[in-house]
N, CA and C of each residue as an Amber inpcrd file, in Angstrom:
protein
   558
 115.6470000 108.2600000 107.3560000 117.0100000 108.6890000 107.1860000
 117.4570000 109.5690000 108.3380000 118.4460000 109.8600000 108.1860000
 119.1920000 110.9840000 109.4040000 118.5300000 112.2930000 109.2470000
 117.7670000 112.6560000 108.1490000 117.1070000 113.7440000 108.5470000
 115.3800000 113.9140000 108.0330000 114.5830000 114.8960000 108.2350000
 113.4940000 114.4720000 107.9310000 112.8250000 115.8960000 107.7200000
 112.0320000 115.3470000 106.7110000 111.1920000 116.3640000 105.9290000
 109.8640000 116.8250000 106.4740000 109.7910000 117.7900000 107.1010000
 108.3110000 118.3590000 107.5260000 107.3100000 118.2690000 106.7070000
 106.2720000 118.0850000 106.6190000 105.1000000 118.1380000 105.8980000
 104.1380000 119.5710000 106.6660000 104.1710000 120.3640000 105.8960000
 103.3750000 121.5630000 106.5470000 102.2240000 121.9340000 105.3590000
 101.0900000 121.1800000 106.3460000  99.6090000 121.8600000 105.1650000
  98.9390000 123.3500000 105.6160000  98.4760000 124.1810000 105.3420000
  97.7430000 125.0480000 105.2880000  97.3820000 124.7620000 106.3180000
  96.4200000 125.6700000 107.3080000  95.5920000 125.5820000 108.0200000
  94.1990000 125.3300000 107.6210000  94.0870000 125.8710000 106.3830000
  92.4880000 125.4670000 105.8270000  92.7220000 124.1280000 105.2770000
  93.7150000 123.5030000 105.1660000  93.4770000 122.1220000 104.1990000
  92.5900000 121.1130000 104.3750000  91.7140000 120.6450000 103.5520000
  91.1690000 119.6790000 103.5440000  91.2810000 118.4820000 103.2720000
  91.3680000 117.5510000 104.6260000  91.5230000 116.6980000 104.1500000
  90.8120000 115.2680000 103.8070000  90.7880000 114.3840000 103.1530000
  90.4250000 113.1890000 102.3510000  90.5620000 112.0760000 103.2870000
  89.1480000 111.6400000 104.0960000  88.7610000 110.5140000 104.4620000
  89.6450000 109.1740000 103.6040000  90.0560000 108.2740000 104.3200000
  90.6630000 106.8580000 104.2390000  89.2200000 106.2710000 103.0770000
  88.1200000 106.1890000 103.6570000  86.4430000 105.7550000 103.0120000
  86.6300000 107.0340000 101.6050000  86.5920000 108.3390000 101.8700000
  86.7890000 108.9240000 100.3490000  88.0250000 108.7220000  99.4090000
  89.3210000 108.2250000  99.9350000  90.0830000 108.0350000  98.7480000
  89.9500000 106.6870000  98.2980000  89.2850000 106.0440000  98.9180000
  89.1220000 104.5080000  98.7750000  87.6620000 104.7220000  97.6660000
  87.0450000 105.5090000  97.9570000  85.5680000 105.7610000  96.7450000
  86.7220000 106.2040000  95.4000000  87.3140000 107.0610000  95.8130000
  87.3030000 107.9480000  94.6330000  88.5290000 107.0370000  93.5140000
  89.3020000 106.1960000  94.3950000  90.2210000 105.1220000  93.8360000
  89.3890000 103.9520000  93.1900000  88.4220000 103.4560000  93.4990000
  87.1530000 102.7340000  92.7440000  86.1350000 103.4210000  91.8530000
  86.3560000 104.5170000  91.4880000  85.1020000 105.2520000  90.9090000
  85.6450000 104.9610000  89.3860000  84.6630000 104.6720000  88.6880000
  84.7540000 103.8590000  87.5930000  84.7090000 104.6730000  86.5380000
  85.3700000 105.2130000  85.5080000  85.4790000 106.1990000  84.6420000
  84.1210000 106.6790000  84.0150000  83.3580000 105.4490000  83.5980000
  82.3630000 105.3250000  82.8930000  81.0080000 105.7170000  83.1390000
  81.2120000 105.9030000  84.8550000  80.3530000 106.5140000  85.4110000
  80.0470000 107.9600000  85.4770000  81.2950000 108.6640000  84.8420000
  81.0090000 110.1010000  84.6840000  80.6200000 110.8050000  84.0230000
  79.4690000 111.7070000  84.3600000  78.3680000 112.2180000  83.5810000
  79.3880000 114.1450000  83.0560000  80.1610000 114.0900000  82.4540000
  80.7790000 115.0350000  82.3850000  79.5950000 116.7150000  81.8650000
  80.0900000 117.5110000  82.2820000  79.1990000 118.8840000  82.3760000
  79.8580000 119.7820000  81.6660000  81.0400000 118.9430000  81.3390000
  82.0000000 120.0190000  80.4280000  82.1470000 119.7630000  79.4090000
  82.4910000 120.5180000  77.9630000  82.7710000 119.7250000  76.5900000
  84.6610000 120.2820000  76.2540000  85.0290000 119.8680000  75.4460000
  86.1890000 119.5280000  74.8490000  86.6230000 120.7960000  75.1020000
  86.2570000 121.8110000  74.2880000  86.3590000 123.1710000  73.9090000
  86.1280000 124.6820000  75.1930000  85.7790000 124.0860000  76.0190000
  85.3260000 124.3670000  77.2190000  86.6060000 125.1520000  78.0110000
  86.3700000 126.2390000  78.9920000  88.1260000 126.3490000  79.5120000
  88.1710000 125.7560000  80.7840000  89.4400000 125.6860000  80.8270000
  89.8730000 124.8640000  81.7640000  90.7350000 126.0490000  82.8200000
  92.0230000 126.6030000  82.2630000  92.8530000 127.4570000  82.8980000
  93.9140000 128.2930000  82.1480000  93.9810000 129.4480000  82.8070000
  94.6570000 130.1550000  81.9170000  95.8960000 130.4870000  82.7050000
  96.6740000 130.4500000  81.7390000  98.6440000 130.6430000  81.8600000
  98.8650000 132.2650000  81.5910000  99.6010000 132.5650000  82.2150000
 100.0080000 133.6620000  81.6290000 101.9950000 134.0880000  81.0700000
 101.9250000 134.2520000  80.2320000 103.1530000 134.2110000  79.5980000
 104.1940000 134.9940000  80.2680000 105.0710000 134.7360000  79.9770000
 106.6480000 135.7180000  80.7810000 106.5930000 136.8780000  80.2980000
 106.0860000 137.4680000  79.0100000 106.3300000 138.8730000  78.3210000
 107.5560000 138.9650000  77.2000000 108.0000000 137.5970000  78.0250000
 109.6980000 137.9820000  76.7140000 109.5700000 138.7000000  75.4900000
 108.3070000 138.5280000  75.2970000 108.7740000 139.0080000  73.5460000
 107.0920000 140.1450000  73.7330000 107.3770000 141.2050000  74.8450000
 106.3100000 141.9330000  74.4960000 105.5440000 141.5280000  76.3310000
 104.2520000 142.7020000  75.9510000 103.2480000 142.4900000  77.5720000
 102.9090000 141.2120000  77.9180000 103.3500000 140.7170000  79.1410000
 102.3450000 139.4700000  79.3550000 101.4240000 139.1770000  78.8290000
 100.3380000 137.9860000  79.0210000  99.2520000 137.9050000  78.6390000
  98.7230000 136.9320000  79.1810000  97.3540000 136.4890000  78.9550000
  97.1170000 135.4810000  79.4620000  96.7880000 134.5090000  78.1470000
  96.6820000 133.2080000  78.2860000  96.3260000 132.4060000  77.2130000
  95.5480000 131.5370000  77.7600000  94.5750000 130.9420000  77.5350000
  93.4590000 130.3040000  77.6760000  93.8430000 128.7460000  76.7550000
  93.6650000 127.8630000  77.8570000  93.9310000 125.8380000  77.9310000
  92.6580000 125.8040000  78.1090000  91.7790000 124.9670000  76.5820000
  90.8040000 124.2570000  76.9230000  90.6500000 123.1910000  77.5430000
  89.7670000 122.2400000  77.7030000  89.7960000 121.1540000  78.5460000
  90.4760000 120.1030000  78.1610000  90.2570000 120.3120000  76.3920000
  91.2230000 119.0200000  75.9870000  92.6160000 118.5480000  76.1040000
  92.8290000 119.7370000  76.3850000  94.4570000 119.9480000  77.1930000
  94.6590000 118.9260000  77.7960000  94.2390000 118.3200000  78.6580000
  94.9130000 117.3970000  79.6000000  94.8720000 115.9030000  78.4100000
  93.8640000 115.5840000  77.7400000  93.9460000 114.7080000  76.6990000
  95.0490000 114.7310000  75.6960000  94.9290000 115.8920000  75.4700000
  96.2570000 116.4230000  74.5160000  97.6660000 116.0380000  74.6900000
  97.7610000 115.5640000  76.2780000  98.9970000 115.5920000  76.6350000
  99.1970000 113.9540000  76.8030000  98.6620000 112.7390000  76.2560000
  98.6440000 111.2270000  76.4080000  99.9270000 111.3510000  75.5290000
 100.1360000 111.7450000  74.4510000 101.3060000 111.3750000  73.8400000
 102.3730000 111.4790000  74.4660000 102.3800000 112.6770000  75.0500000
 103.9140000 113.3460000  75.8270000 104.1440000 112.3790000  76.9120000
 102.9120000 111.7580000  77.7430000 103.0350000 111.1750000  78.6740000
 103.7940000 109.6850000  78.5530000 102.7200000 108.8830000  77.3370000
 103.4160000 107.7810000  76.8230000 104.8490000 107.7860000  76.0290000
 105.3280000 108.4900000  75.2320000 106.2140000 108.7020000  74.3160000
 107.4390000 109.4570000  74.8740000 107.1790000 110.6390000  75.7580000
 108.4190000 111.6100000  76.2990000 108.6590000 111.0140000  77.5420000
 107.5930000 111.2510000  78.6090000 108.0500000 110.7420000  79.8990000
 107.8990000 109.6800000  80.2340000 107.2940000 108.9200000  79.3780000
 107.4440000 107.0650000  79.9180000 106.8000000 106.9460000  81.0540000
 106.0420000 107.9480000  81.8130000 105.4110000 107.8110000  82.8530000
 104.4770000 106.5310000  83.3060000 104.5730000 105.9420000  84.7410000
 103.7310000 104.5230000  84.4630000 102.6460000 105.1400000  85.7790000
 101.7890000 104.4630000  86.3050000 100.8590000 104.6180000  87.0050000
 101.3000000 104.6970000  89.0120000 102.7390000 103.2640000  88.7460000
 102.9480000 103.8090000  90.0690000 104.0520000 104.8850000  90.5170000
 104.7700000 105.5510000  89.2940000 105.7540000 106.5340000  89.4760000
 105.1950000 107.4590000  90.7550000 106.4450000 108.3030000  91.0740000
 106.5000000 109.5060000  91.8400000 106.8440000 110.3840000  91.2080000
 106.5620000 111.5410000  90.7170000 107.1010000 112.4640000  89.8550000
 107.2100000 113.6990000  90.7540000 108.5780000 114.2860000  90.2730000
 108.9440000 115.1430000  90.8890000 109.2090000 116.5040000  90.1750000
 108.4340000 117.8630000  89.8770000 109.2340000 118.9180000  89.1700000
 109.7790000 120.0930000  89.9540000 110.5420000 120.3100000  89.8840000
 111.4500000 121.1270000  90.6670000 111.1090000 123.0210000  90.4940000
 110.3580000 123.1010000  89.1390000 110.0780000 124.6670000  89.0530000
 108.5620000 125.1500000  89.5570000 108.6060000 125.9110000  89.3780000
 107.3000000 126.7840000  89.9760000 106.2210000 126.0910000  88.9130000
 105.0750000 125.3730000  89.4170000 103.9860000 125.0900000  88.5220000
 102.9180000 125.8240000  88.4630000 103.4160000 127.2470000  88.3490000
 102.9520000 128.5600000  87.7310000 103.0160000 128.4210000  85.8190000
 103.6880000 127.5100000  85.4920000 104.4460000 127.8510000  83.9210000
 103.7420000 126.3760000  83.3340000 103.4040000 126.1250000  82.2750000
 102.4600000 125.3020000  81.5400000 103.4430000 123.7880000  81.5570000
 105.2150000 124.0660000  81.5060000 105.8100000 123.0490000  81.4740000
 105.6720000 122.4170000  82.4700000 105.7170000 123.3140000  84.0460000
 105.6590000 122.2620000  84.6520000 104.6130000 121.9840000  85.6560000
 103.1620000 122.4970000  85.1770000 101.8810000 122.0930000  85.5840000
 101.8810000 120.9550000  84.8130000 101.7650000 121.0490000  83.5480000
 101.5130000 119.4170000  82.9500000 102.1430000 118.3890000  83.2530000
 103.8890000 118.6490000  83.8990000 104.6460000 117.3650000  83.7550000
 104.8730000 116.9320000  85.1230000 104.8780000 118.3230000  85.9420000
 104.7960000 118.1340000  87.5740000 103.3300000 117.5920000  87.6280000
 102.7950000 118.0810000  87.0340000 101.5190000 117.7790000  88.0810000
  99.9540000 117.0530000  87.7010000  99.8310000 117.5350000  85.9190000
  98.3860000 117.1800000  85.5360000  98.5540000 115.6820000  85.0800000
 100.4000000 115.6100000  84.3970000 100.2510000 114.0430000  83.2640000
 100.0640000 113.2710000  84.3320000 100.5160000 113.2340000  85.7000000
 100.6450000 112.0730000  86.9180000  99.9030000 111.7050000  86.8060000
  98.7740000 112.7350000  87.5560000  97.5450000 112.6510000  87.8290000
  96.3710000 111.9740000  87.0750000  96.7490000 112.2730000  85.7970000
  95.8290000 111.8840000  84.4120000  95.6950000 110.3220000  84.7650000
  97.1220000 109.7550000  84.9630000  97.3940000 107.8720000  85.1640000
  97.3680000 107.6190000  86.4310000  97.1710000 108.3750000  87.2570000
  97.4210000 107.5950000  88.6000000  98.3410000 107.5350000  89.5270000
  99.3220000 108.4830000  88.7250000 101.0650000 108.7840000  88.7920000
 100.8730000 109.1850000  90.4080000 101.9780000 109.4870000  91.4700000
 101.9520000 110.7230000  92.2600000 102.7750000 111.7340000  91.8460000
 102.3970000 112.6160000  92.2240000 102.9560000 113.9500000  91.8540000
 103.4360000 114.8670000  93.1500000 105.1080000 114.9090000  93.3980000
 105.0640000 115.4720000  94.6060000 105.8220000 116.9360000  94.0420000
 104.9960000 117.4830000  95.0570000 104.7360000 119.4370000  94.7430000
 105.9000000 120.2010000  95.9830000 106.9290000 120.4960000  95.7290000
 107.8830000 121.2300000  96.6700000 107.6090000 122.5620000  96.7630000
 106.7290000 122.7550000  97.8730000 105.7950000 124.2170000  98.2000000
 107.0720000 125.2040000  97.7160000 108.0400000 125.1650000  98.1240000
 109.1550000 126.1380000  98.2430000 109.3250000 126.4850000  97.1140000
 109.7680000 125.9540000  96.0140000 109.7410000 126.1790000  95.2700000
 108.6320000 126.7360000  94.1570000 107.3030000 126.7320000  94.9310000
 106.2340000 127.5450000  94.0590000 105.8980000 128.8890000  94.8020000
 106.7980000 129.6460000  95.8650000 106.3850000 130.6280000  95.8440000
 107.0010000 131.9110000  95.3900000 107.2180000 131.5330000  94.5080000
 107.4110000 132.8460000  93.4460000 108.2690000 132.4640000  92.0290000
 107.9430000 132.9770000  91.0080000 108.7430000 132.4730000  89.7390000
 109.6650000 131.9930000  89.6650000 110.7960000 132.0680000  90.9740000
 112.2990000 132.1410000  90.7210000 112.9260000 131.6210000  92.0130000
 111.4360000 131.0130000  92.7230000 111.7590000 130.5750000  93.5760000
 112.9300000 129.4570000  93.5700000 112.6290000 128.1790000  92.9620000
 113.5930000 127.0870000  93.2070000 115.1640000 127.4170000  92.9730000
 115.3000000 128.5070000  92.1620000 116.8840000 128.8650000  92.0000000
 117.2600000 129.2500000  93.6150000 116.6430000 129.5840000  93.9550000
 117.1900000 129.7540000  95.9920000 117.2230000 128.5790000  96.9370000
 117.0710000 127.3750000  96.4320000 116.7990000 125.7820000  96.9540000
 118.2610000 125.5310000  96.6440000 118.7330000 124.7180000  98.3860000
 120.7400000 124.1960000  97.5540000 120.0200000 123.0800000  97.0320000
 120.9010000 122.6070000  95.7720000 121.3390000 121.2350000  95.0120000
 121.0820000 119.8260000  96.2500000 121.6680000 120.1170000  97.4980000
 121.0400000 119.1820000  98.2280000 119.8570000 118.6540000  98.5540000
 119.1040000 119.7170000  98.5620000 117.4390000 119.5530000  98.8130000
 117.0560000 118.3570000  97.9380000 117.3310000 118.7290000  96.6640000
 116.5310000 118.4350000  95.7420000 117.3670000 116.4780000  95.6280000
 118.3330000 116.5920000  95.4850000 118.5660000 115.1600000  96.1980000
 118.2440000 114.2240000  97.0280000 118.0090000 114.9620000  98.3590000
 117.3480000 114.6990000  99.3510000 116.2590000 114.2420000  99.4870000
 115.5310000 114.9480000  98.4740000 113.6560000 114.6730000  98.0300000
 113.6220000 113.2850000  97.1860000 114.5850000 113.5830000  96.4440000
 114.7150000 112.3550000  95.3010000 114.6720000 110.9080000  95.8170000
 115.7050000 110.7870000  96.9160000 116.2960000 109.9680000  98.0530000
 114.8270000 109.7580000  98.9660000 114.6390000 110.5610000  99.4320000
 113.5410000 110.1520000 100.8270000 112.7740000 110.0550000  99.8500000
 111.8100000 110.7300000  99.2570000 110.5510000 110.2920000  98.5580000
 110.5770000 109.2220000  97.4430000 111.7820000 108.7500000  96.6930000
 111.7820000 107.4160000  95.9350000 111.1520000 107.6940000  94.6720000
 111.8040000 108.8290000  94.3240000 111.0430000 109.6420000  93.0530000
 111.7670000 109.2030000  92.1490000 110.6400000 108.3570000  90.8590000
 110.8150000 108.0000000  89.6800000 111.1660000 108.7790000  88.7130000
 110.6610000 110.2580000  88.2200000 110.9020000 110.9360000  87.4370000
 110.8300000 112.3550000  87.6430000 112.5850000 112.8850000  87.1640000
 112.1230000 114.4190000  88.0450000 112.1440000 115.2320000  86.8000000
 111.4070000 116.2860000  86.8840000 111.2630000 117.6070000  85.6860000
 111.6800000 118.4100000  85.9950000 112.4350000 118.7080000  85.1460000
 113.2460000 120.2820000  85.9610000 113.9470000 120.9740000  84.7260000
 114.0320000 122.3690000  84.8270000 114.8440000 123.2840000  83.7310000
 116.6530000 122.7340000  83.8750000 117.0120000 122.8440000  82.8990000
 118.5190000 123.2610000  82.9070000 119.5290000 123.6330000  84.0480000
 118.8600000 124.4350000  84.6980000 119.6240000 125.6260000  85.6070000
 119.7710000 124.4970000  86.8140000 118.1890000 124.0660000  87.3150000
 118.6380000 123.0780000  88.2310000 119.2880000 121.8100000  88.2250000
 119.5040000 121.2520000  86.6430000 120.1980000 120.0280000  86.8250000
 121.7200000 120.3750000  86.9080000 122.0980000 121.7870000  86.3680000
 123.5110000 122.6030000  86.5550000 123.6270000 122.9960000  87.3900000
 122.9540000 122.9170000  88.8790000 123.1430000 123.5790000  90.1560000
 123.4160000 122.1190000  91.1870000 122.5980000 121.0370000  90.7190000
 122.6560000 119.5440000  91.4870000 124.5070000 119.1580000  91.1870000
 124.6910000 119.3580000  89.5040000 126.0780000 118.8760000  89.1480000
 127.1530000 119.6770000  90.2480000 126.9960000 120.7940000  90.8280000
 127.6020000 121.6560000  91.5330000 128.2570000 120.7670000  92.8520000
 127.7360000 119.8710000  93.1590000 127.4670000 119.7730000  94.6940000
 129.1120000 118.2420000  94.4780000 130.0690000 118.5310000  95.5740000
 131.2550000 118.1820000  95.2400000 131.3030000 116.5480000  95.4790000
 130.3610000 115.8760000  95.9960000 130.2650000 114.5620000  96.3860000
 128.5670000 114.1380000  96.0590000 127.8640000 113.6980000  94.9700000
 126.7000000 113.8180000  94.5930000 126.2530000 112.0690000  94.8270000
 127.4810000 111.2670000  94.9610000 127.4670000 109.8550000  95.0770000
 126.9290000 109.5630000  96.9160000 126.9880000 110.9470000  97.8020000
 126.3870000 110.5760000  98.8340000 125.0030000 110.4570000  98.9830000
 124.1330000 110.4400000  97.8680000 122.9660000 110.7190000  97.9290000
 122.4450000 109.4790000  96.7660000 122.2300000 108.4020000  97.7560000
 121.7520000 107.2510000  96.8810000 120.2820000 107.1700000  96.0290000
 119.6840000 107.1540000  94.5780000 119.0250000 107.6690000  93.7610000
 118.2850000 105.9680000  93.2580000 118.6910000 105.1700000  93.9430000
 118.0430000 103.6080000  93.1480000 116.9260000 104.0300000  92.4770000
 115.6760000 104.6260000  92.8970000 114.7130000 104.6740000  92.4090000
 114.5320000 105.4660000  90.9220000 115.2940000 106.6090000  90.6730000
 115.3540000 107.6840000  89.7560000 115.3370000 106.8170000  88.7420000
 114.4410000 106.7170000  87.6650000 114.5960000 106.1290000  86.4170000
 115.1160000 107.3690000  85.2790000 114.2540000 108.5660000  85.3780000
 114.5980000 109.2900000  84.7300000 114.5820000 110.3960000  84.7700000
 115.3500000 111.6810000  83.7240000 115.2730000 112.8060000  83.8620000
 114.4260000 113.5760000  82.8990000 113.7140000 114.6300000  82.8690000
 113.5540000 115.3600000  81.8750000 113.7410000 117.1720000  82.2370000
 113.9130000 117.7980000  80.8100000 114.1560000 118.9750000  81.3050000
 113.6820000 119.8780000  80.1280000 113.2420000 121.2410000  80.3030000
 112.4550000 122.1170000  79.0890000 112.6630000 123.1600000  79.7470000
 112.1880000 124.5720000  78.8750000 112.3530000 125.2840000  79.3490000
 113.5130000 126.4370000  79.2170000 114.2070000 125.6060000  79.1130000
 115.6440000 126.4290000  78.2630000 115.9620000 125.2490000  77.4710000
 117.7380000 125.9950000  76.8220000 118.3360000 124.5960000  76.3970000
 119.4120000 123.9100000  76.9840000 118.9470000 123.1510000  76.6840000
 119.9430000 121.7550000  77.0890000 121.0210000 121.3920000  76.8010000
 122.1820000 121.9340000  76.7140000 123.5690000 121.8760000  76.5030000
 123.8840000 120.2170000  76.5340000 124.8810000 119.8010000  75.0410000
 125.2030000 118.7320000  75.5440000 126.1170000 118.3100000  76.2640000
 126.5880000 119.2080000  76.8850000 128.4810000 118.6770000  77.3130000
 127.1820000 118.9240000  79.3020000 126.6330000 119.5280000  79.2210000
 125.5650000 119.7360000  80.4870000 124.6560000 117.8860000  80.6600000
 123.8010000 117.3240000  79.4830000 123.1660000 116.4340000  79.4410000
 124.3730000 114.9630000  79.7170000 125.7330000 115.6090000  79.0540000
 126.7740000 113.9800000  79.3910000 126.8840000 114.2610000  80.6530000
 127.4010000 115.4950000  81.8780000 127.4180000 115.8020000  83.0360000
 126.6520000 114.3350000  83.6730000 125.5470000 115.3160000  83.4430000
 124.5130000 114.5040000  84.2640000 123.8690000 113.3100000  84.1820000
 124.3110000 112.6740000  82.7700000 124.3330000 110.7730000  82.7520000
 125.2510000 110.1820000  83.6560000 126.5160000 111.2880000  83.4090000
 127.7640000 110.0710000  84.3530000 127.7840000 110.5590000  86.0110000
């Protein structure tokens, strides 16, 4: 397109041999000798405080199993989607939907650094960006709170930003106004 998106990794990043993603894309489920059990932890969230001190809360492993329903049933997610979540995947909504359900199927999951560095980051991203991403990357399904699908509606010509690929939206996190959800069908 007329403009173009930097890709900036870390300096420590490691990266994944052509021969290792090609193993690890053939590695056969059945072959895994797992070291972990169900009940086991996995990662811990820590809450906003709204209602009292932070805290942390503890996701066992089954967590990511836990989440086949949401995947099949809410997000319709298929194996070759691009999924896109727009908030900080600091917060449980959108580690699972940005980032773990993809992954679980095979999904891609694309991660907008900017928006994960700091809680409140993506509210400082214009409405264009996030179009833009949608557009160049050919993203099937984007996750995002409220605030940002009411900040995209903002933008005075939204038909310049062609979306063929977008199948769908989802959004959590707050609520979802309906006169906000007709907005953003038409």
């Amino acid at each position: 397109g007329p403009w173009k998106l930097p890709l900036q990794l870390p300096a420590d990043c490691r990266f994944v041999s052509d021969k290792e993603y090609e193993d690890l894309k053939n590695f056969q489920a059945n072959d895994i000798s797992p070291t972990t059990q169900r009940d086991d932890p996995a990662f811990i969230f820590y809450t906003s405080g709204s209602s009292g001190k932070p805290k942390g809360v503890l996701h066992a492993q089954r967590f990511i199993l836990g989440r086949q329903p949401s995947i099949k049933y809410w997000l319709d997610l298929r194996e070759n989607d691009i999924v896109m979540n727009t908030d900080n995947i600091s917060w449980t909504y959108s580690m699972s939907t940005g980032f773990l359900d993809p992954l679980s199927i095979g999904a891609t999951a694309l991660i907008f650094l900017p928006s994960s560095r700091s809680s409140e980051a993506e509210d400082a991203i214009s409405p264009e960006i996030w179009l833009k991403l949608i557009e160049h990357y050919r993203i099937n399904v984007v996750a995002s709170s409220p605030d940002i699908y009411n900040s995209i509606l903002t933008i005075e010509h939204p038909e310049k930003y062609p979306m063929p690929s977008l199948r769908q939206t989802v959004s959590a996190g707050a609520a979802l106004y309906e006169e906000l959800e007709e907005h953003w069908e038409r």
